[in-house]
N, C-alpha and C positions, 0 to 999 in steps of 0.2 A: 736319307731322312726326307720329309714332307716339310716344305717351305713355301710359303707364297713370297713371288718377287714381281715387282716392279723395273717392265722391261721399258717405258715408254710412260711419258707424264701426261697425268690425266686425272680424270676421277675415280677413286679408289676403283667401286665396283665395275669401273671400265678396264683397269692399268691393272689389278693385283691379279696377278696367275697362281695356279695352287701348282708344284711341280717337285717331283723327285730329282734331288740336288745331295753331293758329299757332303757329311758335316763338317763344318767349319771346321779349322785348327788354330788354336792359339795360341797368339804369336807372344813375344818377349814380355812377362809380368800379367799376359790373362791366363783365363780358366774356360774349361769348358764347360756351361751348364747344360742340365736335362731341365726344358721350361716346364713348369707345373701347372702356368697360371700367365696368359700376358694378358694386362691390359690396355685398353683401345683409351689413346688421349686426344687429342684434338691434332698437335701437329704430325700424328701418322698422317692424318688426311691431308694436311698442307704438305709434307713431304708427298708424297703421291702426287702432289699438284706440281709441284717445284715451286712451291711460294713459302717454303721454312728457311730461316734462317742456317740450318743444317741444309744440305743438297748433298747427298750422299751419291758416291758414281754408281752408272744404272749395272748391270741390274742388281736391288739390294730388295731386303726383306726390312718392311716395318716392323714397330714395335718396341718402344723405347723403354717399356719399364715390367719388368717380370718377376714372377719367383719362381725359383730356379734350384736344383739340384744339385751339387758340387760331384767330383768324382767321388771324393772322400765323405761323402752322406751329409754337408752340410745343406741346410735349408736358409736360403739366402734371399733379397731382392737386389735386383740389379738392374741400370742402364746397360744394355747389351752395347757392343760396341759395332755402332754400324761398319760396313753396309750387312753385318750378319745379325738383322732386329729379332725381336722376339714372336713372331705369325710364324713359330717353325715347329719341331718337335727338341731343337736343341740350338745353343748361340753361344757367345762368346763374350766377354767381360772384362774388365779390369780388377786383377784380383783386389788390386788396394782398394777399392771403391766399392763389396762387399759390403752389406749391412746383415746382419741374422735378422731373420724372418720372427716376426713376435708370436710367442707361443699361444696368445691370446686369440688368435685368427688363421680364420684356413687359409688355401692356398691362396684362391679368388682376392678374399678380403686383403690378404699381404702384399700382392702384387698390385691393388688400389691406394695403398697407403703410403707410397714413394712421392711422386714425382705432386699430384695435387696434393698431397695434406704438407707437405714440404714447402709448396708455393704459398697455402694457405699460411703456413704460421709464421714462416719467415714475412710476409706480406701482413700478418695481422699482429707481431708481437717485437722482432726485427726492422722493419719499416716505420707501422705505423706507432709501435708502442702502445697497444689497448689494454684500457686499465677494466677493473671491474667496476660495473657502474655505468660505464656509459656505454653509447646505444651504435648498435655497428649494424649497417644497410647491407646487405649481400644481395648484389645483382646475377641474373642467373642460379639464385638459389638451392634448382630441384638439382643444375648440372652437377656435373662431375670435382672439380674445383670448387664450387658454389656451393656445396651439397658438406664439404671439406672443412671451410668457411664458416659454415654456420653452426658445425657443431663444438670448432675450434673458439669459436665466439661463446655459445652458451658457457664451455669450459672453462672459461676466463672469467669468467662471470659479466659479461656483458647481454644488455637488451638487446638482441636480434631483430630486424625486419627485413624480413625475404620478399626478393622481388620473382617474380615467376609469369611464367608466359602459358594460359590455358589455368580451367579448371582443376585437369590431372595433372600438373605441375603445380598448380598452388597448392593442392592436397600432399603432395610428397614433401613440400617445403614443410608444410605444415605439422609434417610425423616427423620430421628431424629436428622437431621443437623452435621452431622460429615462435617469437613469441606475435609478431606483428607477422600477414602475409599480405602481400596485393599483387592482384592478377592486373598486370600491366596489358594485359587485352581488354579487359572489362573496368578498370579506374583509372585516374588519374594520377599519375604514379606522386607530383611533387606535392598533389594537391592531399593522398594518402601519409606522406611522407612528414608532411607540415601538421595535420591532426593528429595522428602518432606521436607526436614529438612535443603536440602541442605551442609547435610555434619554430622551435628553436632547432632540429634538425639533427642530423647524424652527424657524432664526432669523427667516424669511421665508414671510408664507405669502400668495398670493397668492389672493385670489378674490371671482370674478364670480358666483356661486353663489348666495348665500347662505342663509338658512334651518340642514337641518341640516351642511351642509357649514362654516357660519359655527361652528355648536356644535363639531363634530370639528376645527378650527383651534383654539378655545382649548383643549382638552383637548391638544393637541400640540404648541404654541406653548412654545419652549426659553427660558430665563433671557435677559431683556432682548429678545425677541424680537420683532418688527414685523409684525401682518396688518392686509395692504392691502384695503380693502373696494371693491371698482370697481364690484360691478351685484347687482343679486338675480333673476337667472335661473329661479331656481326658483319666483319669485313670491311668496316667504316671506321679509318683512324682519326680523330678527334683534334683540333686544331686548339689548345686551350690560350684562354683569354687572360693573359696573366693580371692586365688590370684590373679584371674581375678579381684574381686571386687577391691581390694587393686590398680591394675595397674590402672583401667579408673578412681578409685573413686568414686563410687558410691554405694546405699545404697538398702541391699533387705530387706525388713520389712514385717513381718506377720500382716495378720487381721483377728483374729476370733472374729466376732459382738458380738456371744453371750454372751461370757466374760463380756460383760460392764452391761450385767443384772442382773450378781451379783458383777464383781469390783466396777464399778461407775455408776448404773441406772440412776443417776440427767445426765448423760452425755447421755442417752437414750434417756431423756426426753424431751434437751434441744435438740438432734438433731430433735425431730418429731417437735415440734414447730416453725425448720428452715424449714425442708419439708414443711409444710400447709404452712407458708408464702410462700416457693415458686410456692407452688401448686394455693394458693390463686390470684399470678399475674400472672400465665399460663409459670411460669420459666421453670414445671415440669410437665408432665402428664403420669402416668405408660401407657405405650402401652399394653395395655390386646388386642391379636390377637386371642382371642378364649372365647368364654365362653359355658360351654359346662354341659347339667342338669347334676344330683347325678349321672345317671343311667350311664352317660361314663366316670366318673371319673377314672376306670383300665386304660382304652384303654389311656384317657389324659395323664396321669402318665406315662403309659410304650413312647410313644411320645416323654417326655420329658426328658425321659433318653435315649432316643436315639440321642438325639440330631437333630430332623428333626423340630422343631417348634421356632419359632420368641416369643420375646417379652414375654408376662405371658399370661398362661393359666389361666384361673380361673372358678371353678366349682360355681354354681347354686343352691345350693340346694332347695330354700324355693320354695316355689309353689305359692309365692306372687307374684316373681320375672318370674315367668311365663317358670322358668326351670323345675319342674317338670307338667306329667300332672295330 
């Protein structure tokens, strides 16, 4: 089969090789899937760096969340089990750890709907507890996770305001139905924030960002208010002021998703079964802005560590799906 692997750490489009390798075999309690569908997340690229809190031994193939074929014709998503990731034509899993793929969406869209819309709701309904009614900030809005965020927000029925970087990033925030958007190049994001609000500021604020996008959440964080900390995107980890926290009252709470795949899985499994019913009335549909064969999966990857790409990328592999030729 066709695998890109990472021999040497680096930057994706430097380190990831495309190469003809055996398919994996799975080992005690996995499966083998046929990938249909993998998408590109942010820590592909920091694996590729060796800056993930995963360091998988070299040489491995990225690719942490797929949908994938069973032998027996299920249509499944899965964390592939490194170091055989999902940038292949075929990987390996944990059978228990299987989710059905929602009939409501293709491949593309199914393999988006794991790892960020999972982070987003355990992070917006688990964590922070968002009611309907009040008003949830999503930083990095247009991204992948962000993009997740905010529709999981309208669904709850809460006021959205999307934070976005550029013109074509405020416009995509803005089709995802944020109801407030500010282009943090061209405004004043706390000064946006505080008119919005009218004063009073986001009960909820969500971000993958961190650095000073971490800074502009507590300046605009409202009386008892929750920001969820999921990722540091910007590469800059945020030093928080607890006395600050103490004076306005308000609470910064960690989400690391993975966690729940070995603290509480039934909490996994109950969240993917809220997604497909949402997905199933059109509450929710992962924006995939790209899908792109095996053969660009480097160039995809380094993209979306750069941060120039909307929404999820998601690679192609099978040659049913008419990505390879």
């Amino acid at each position: 089969m066709q695998a890109w692997q990472v021999h040497e750490l680096g930057e994706p489009g430097e380190v990831m090789r495309l190469a003809d390798v055996e398919r994996p075999t799975p080992g005690a309690g996995q499966v083998l899937l046929r990938v249909r569908a993998a998408n590109i997340n942010f820590p592909d690229a920091l694996m590729c760096r060796g800056q993930y809190q995963v360091r998988p031994p070299l040489p491995f193939t990225p690719g942490v969340e797929i949908c994938g074929e069973t032998e027996d014709g299920r249509w499944v998503i899965a964390n592939p089990a490194l170091p055989h990731g999902g940038f292949a034509e075929y990987a390996v899993a944990d059978a228990a750890a299987l989710l059905p793929a929602p009939d409501a969406l293709d491949d593309a869209e199914a393999a988006a709907l794991h790892i960020g819309y999972q982070t987003a709701w355990f992070a917006l309904h688990r964590r922070a507890r968002l009611e309907a009614g009040e008003t949830l900030l999503v930083h990095a809005a247009a991204g992948g996770v962000g993009s997740a965020a905010v529709q999981l927000g309208k669904a709850a029925g809460a006021t959205v305001i999307g934070v976005a970087g550029g013109a074509g990033k405020a416009a995509v925030a803005r089709d995802l139905g944020c109801d407030v958007v500010i282009d943090r190049r061209e405004q004043d994001v706390v000064a946006a924030v505080k008119e919005a609000t009218g004063g009073r500021g986001a009960d909820v604020i969500f971000d993958p960002v961190g650095g000073e996008a971490y800074t502009q959440s507590a300046k605009t964080v409202a009386f008892e208010g929750r920001i969820v900390i999921v990722g540091f995107a910007s590469g800059a980890i945020p030093s928080p002021a607890l006395n600050h926290a103490l004076i306005k009252n308000y609470a910064v709470l960690g989400l690391h998703w993975g966690l729940y795949n070995t603290k509480n899985p039934k909490l996994v499994q109950h969240c993917h079964e809220q997604l497909t019913g949402l997905a199933a009335r059109g509450a929710i549909k992962p924006l995939v802005s790209e899908r792109v064969p095996l053969a660009g999966a480097a160039d995809a990857v380094q993209r979306v560590a750069d941060g120039v790409t909307t929404g999820r990328v998601t690679v192609l592999p099978s040659r049913e799906n008419g990505a390879a030729a």
